[in-house]
C-alpha positions as CSV (number, residue, x, y, z in Angstrom):
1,X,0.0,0.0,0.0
2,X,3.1,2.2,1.0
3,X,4.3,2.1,-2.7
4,X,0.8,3.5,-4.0
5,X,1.3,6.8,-2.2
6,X,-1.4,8.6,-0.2
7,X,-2.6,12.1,-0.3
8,X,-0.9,15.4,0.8
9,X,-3.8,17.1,2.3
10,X,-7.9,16.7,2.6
11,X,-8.0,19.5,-0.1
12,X,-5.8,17.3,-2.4
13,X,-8.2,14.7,-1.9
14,X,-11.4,16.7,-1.9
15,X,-10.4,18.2,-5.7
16,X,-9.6,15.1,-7.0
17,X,-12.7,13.3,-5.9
18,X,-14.8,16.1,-7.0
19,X,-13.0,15.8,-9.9
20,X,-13.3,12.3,-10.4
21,X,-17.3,13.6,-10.3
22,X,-17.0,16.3,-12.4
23,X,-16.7,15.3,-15.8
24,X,-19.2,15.0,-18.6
25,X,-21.9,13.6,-17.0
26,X,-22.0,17.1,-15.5
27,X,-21.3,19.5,-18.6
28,X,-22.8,17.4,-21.9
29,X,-24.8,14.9,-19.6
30,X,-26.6,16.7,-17.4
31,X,-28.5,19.2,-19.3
32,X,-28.6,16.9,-22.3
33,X,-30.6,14.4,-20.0
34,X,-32.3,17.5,-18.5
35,X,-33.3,18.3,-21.8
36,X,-34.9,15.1,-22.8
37,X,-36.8,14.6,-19.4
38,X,-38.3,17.7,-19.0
39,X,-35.8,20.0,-17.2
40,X,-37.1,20.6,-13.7
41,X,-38.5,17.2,-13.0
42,X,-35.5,15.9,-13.5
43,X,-33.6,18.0,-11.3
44,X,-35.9,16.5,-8.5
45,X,-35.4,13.0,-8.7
46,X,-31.8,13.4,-9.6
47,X,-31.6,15.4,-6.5
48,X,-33.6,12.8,-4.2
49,X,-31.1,9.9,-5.8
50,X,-28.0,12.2,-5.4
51,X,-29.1,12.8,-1.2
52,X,-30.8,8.9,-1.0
53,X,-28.2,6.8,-2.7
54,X,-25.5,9.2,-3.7
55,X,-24.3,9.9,0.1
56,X,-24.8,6.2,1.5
57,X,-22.8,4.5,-1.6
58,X,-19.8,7.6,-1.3
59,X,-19.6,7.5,2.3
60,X,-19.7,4.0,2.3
61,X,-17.0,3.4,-0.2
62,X,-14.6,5.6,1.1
63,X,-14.6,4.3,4.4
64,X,-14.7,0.7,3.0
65,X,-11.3,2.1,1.0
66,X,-9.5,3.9,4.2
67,X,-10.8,1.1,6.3
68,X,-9.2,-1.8,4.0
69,X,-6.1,0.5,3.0
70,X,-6.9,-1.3,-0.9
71,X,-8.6,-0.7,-4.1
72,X,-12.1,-2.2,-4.9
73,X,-10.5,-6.2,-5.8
74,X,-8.5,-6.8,-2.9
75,X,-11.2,-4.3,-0.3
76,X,-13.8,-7.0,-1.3
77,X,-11.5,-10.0,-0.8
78,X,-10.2,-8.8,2.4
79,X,-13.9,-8.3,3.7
80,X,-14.8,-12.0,2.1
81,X,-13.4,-14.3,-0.6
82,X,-17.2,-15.1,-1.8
83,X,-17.9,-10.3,-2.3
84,X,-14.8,-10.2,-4.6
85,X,-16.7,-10.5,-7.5
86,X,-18.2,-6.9,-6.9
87,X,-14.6,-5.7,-6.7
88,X,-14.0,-7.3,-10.2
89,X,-17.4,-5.6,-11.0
90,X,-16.2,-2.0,-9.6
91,X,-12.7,-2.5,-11.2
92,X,-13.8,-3.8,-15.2
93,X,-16.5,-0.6,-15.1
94,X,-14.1,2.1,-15.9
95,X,-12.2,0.1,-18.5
96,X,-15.9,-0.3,-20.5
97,X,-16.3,3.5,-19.4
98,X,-12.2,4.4,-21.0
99,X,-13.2,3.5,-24.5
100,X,-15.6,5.9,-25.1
101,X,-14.8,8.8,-22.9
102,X,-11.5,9.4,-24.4
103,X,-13.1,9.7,-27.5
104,X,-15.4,12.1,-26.2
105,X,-12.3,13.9,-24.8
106,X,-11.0,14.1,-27.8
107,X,-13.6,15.6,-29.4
108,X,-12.8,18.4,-26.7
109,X,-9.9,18.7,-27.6
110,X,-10.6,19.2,-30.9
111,X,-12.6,21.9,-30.2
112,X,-10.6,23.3,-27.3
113,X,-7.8,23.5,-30.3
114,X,-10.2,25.0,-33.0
115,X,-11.5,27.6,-30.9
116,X,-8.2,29.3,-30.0
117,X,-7.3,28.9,-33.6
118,X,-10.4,31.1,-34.1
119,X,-9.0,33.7,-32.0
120,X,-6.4,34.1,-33.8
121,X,-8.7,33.3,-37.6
122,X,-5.8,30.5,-38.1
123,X,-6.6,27.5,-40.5
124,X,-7.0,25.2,-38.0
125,X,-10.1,27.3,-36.5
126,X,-13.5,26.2,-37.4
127,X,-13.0,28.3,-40.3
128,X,-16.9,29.4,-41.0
129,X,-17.8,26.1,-41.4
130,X,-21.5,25.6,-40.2
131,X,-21.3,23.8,-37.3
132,X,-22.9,20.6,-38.1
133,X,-20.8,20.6,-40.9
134,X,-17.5,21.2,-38.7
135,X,-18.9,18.4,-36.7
136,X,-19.3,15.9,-39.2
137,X,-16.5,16.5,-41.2
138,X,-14.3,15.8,-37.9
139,X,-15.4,12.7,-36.6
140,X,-15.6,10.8,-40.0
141,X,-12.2,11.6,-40.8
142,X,-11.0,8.8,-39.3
143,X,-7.4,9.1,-38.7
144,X,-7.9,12.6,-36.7
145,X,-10.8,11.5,-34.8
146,X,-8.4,8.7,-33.5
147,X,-5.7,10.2,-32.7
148,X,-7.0,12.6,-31.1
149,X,-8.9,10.6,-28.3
150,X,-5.1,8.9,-27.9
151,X,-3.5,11.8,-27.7
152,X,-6.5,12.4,-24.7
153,X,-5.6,8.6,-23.1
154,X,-1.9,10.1,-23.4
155,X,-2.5,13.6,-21.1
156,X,-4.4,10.9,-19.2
157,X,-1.6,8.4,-18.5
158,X,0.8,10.9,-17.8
159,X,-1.0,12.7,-14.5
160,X,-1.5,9.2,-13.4
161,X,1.7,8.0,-13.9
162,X,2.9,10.8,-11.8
163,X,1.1,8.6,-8.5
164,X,-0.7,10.3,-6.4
165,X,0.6,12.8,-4.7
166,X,3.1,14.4,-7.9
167,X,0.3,13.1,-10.5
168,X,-3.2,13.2,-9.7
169,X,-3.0,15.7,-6.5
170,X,-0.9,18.0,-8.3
171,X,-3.4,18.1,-11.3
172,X,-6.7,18.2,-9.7
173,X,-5.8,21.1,-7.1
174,X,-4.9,23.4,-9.7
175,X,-7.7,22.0,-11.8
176,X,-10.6,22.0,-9.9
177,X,-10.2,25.6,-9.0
178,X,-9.6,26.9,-12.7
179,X,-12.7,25.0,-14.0
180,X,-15.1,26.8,-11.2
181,X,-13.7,29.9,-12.2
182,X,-14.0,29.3,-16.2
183,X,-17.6,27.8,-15.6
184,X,-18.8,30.7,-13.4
185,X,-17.5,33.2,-16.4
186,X,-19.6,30.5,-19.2
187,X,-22.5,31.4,-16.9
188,X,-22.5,34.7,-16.5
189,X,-22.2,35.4,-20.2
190,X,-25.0,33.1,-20.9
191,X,-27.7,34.2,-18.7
192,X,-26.8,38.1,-19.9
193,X,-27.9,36.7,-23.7
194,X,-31.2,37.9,-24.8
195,X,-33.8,35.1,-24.5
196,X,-31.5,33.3,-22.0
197,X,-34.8,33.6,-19.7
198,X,-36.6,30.7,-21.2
199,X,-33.6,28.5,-20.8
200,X,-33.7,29.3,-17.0
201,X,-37.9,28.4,-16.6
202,X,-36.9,25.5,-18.7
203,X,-34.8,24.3,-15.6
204,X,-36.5,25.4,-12.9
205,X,-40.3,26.1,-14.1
206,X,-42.4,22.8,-12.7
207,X,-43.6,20.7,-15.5
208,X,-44.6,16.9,-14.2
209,X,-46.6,16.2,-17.5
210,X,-43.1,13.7,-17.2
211,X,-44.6,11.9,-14.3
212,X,-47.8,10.9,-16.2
213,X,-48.4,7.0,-16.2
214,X,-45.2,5.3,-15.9
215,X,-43.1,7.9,-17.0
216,X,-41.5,8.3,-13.9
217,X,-39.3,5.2,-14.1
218,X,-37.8,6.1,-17.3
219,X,-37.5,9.4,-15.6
220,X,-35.9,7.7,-12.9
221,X,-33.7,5.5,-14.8
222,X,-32.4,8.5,-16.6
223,X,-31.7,9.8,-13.6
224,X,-30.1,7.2,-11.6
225,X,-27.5,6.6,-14.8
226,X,-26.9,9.9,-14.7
227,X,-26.0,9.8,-10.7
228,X,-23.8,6.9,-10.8
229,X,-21.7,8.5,-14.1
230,X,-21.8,11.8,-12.7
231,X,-20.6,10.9,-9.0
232,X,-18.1,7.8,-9.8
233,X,-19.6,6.0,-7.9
234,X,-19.0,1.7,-8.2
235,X,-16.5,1.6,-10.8
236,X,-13.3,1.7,-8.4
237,X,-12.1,5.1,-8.0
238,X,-13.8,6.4,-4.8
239,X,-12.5,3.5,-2.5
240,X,-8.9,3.6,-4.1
241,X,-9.3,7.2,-3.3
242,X,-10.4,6.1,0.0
243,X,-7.5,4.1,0.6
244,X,-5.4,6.8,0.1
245,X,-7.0,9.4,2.6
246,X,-5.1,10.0,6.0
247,X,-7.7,8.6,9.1
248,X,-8.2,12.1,10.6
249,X,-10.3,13.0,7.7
250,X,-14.2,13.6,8.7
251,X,-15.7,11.2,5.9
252,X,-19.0,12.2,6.8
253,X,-18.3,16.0,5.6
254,X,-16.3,14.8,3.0
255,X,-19.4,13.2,1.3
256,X,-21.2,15.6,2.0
257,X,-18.7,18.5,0.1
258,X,-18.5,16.0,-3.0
259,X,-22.0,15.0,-3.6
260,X,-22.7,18.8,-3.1
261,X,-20.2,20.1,-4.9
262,X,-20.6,17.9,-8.0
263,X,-24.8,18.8,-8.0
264,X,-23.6,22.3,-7.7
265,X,-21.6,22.0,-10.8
266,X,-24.1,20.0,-12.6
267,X,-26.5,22.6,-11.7
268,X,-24.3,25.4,-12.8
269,X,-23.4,23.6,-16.6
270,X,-27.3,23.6,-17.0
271,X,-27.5,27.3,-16.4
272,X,-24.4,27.7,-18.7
273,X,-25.7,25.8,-21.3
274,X,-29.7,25.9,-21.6
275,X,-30.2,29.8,-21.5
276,X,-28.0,29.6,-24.4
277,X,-29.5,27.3,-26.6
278,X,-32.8,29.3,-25.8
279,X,-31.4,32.1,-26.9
280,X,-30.6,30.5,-30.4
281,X,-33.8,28.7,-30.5
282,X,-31.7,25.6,-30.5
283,X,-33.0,22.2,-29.3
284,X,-32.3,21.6,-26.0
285,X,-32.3,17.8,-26.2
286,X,-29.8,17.2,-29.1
287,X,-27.7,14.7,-27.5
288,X,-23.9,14.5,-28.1
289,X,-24.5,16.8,-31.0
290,X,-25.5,19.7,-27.9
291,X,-21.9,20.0,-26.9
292,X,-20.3,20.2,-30.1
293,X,-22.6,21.3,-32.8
294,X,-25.2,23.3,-30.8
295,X,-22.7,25.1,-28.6
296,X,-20.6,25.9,-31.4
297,X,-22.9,27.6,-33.1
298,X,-23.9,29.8,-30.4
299,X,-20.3,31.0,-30.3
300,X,-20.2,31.6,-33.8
301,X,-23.0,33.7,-33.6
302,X,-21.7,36.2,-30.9
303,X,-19.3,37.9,-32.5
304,X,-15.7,38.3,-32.0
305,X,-15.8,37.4,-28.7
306,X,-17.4,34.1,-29.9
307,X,-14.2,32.7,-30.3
308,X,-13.1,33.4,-26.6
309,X,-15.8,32.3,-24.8
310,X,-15.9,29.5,-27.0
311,X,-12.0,28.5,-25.9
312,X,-12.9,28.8,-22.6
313,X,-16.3,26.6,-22.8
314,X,-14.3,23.6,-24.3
315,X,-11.0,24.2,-22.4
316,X,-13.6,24.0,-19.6
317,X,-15.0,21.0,-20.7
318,X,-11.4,19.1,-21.2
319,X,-10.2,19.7,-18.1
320,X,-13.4,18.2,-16.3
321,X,-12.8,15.0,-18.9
322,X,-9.8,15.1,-18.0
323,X,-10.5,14.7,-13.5
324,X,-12.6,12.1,-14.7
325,X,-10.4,9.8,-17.0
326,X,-7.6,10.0,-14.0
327,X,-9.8,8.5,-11.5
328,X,-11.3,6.4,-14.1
329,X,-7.5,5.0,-15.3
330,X,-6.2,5.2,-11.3
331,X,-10.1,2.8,-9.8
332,X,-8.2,-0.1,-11.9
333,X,-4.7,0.5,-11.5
334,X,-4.9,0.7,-8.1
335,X,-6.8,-2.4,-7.9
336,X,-4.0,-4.3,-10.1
337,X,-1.1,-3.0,-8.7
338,X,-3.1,-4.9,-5.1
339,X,-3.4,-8.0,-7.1
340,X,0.6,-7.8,-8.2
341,X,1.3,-7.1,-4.2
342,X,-0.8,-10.0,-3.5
343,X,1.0,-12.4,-5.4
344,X,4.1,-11.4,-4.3
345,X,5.9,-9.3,-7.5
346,X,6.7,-5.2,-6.4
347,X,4.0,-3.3,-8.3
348,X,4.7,-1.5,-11.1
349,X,3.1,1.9,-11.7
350,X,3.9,1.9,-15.5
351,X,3.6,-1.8,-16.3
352,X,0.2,-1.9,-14.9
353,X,-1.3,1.7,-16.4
354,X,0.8,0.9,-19.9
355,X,-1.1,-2.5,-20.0
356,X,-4.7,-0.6,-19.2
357,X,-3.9,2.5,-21.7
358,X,-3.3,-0.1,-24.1
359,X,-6.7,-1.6,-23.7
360,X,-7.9,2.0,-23.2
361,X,-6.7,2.9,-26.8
362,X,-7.9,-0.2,-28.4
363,X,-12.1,0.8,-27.5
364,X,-11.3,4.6,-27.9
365,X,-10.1,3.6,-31.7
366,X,-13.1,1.5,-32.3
367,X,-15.4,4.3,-30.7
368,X,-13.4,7.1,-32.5
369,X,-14.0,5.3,-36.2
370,X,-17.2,4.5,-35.7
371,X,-18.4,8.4,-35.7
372,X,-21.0,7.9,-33.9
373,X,-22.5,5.7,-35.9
374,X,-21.7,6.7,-39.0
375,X,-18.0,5.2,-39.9
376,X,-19.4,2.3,-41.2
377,X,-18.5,-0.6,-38.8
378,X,-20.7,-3.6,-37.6
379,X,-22.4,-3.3,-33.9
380,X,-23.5,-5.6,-31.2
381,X,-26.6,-5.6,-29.8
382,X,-28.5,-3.9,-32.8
383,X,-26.8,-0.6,-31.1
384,X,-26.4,2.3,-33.7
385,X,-23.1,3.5,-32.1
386,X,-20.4,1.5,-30.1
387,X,-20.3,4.4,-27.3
388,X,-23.7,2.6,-26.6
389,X,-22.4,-0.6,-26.6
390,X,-20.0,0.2,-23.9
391,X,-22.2,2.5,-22.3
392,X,-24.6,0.0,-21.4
393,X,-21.8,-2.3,-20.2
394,X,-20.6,0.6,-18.1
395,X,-23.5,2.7,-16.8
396,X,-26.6,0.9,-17.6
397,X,-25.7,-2.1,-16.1
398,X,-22.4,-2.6,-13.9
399,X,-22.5,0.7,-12.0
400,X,-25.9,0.5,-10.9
401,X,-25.3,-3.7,-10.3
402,X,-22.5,-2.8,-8.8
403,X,-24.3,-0.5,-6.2
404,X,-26.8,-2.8,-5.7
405,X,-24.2,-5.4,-4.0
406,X,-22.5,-2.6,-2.8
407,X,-25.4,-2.1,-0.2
408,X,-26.3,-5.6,0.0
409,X,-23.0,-6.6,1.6
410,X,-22.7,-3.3,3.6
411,X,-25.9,-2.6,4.9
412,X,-27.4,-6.6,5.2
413,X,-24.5,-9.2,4.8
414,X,-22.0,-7.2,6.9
415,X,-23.7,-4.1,8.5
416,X,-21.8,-1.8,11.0
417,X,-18.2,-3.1,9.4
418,X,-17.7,0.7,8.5
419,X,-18.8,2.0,12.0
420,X,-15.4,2.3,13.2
421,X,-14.1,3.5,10.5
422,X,-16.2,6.4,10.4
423,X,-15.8,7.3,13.6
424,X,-12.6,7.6,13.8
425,X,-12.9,11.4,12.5
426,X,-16.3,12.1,13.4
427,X,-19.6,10.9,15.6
428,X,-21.1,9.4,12.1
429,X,-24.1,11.1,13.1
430,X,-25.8,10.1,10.0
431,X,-25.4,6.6,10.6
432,X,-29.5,6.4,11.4
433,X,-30.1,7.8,7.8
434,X,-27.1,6.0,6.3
435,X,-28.3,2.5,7.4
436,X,-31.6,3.6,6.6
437,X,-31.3,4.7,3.0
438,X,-28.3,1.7,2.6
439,X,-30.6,-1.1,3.8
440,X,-34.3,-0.1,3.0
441,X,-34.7,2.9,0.2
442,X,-31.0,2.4,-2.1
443,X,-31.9,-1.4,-2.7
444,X,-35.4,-0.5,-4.5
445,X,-34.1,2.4,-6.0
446,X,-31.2,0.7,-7.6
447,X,-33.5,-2.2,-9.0
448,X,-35.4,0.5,-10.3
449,X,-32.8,2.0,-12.0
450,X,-31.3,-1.0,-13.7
451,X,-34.6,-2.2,-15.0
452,X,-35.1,1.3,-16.7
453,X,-31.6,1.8,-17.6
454,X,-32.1,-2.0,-19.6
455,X,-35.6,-1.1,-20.6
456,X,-34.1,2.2,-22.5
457,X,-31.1,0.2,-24.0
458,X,-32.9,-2.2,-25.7
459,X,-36.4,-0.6,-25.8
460,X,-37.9,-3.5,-24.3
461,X,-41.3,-0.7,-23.6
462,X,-41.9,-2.6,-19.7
463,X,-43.2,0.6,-19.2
């Protein structure tokens, strides 16, 4: 465990598990689900999920991590040879989870690049090009599209290889901080657009015509996908964070700060984004295509000052890809380098994130020349993309299955085994609610979730 490393400071560990929250799901996902399940209604459950599952599944992982002092494979097997096979469940997620989102990250930084060329009208700017077209021409050319979600795996690899005090600390202190600041000045210049007003009532006006009938689960689902991406949560990086946090660290607050903070953010992309595509008259549920084709053209259309904002959006946006790849890459490596401790060989830092960027960069190349769809390859699962195909491995099936056992073991097959733990920096005076939510309200929930998450892969129409 000594050879892992362990973090400087509570801060140091605070920005890079927010980090590890703050990604996507918050900036493209969050309002692009917002936008396809009717804005304010969504906010509610998510909310109720984020408070009812979100805290019991983060507060128990990072205790089970600082209590065990190992990632998610060898925390499971120390607690009981026959719960390993959720560790093996935590620890695959983020591989399935790699493939796509360092395509995704490339795309970002694609755009992060094209947007300062703008400011400077270079030929490597969007050039005029109409968005879609920009868009299009980019991810079917097949070469650039791939290389440029390596060259993301790459920035990747090199934080984490950096372990975790000189890598992933390091990166997410200074990170964290600039991305508040860059999203707060997003924000502001969105919400002073004319016609940004409807984009606000579209968040926060009440509309449950989503409710109706049995619209709520798929509501719910949506949701509850959205949670477990957005937070981390089951797919190995929050207990090897865990494992890594000194034991006079209040875990109770520490929840607390990232489920809030993370919402916060989520809440704050949604105000960055939605009164802008009002303003445009832009649809506000246009998927991937929202981020790069939607958002584009709104900062082609203000100006010269288009171009800046615009670098800063998708600089933005990169840098929260980025916390969330490292803590994606660092759940499994810090599960493997326990498994090459266990069986007696020194762990190696580079042989074991080599051998997962490897893997990494084998689904990002299939993702990246598919195009979404449109490069032509054959899919499983009568899928139209392959980010689906590894997004329902990842988030519409092992992260909430994973949570599922999560609370199983923790709050029936071995409850109070994180008590101690706990208390060892605080009076765990939620442990009423914790046990509560863990043992009675998370286990529904979650079979809830998976069902809908299933039902709206394969459009089985339970519901």
């Amino acid at each position: 465990m000594e050879g892992k490393g362990k973090f400087k400071s509570n801060f140091g560990f605070l920005m890079a598990t927010i980090g590890s929250a703050v990604g996507l799901g918050n900036i493209w996902g969050f309002p692009f689900k917002m936008g396809k399940n009717g804005g304010f209604a969504f906010l509610v459950i998510y909310i109720v999920l984020a408070v009812v599952i979100g805290y019991c599944i983060m507060l128990g992982e990072i205790a089970f991590g600082r209590k065990q002092q190992r990632a998610a494979i060898e925390a499971y097997r120390k607690l009981g040879q026959k719960f390993t096979f959720n560790g093996w469940i935590n620890t695959l997620t983020p591989l399935f989870l790699l493939c796509f989102y360092c395509t995704l990250g490339g795309y970002c930084l694609k755009y992060t690049v094209a947007n300062f060329g703008n400011i400077f009208n270079a030929g490597w700017g969007t050039g005029g090009v109409e968005s879609s077209d920009f868009f299009g021409a980019f991810i079917t050319d097949t070469v650039p599209a791939v290389l440029y979600g390596l060259i993301f795996l790459a920035l990747t690899m090199i934080v984490v290889l950096g372990g975790v005090q000189g890598g992933i600390e390091r990166f997410s202190v200074i990170a964290m901080p600039a991305l508040f600041v860059m999203l707060l000045i997003i924000v502001i210049r969105s919400i002073t657009l004319p016609g940004a007003a409807d984009g606000i009532a579209f968040m926060f006006k009440p509309d449950w015509s989503v409710f109706h009938g049995t619209g709520w689960i798929s509501v719910l689902a949506s949701a509850g996908g959205q949670m477990f991406f957005s937070l981390s949560i089951c797919s190995g990086c929050i207990i090897a964070y865990g494992s890594y946090l000194g034991k006079s660290e209040n875990l109770e607050k520490n929840a607390v700060i990232v489920i809030a903070a993370d919402t916060i953010v989520a809440i704050l992309a949604g105000i960055a984004v939605m009164p802008a595509v009002f303003a445009f008259g832009l649809k506000p549920d246009a998927g991937p295509s929202l981020l790069f084709v939607t958002l584009q053209t709104v900062f082609n259309s203000m100006g010269g000052f288009g171009a800046i904002f615009g670098f800063i959006f998708y600089f933005l946006v990169l840098i929260a890809a980025l916390t969330s790849s490292v803590a994606m890459i660092e759940g499994a490596i810090s599960s493997f380098l326990d498994e090459q401790e266990r069986r007696g060989k020194k762990p190696s830092r580079v042989f074991v994130t080599c051998a997962i960027g490897v893997l990494a960069a084998v689904g990002s190349a299939i993702v990246s020349a598919d195009a979404l769809g449109s490069g032509g390859l054959p899919h499983l699962f009568g899928f139209s993309t392959w980010i689906d195909t590894f997004d329902l491995f990842a988030e519409g099936f092992m992260m909430p299955l994973g949570g599922f056992f999560m609370v199983l073991i923790l709050g029936w097959f071995k409850p109070g085994f994180i008590d101690d733990e706990i208390r060892l920096s605080s009076s765990f005076g939620s442990k009423s609610f914790t046990y509560f939510c863990m043992k009675f309200l998370a286990p529904v929930f979650l079979i809830f979730i998976l069902v809908g998450q299933l039902n709206g892969f394969f459009g089985w129409n339970l519901f």
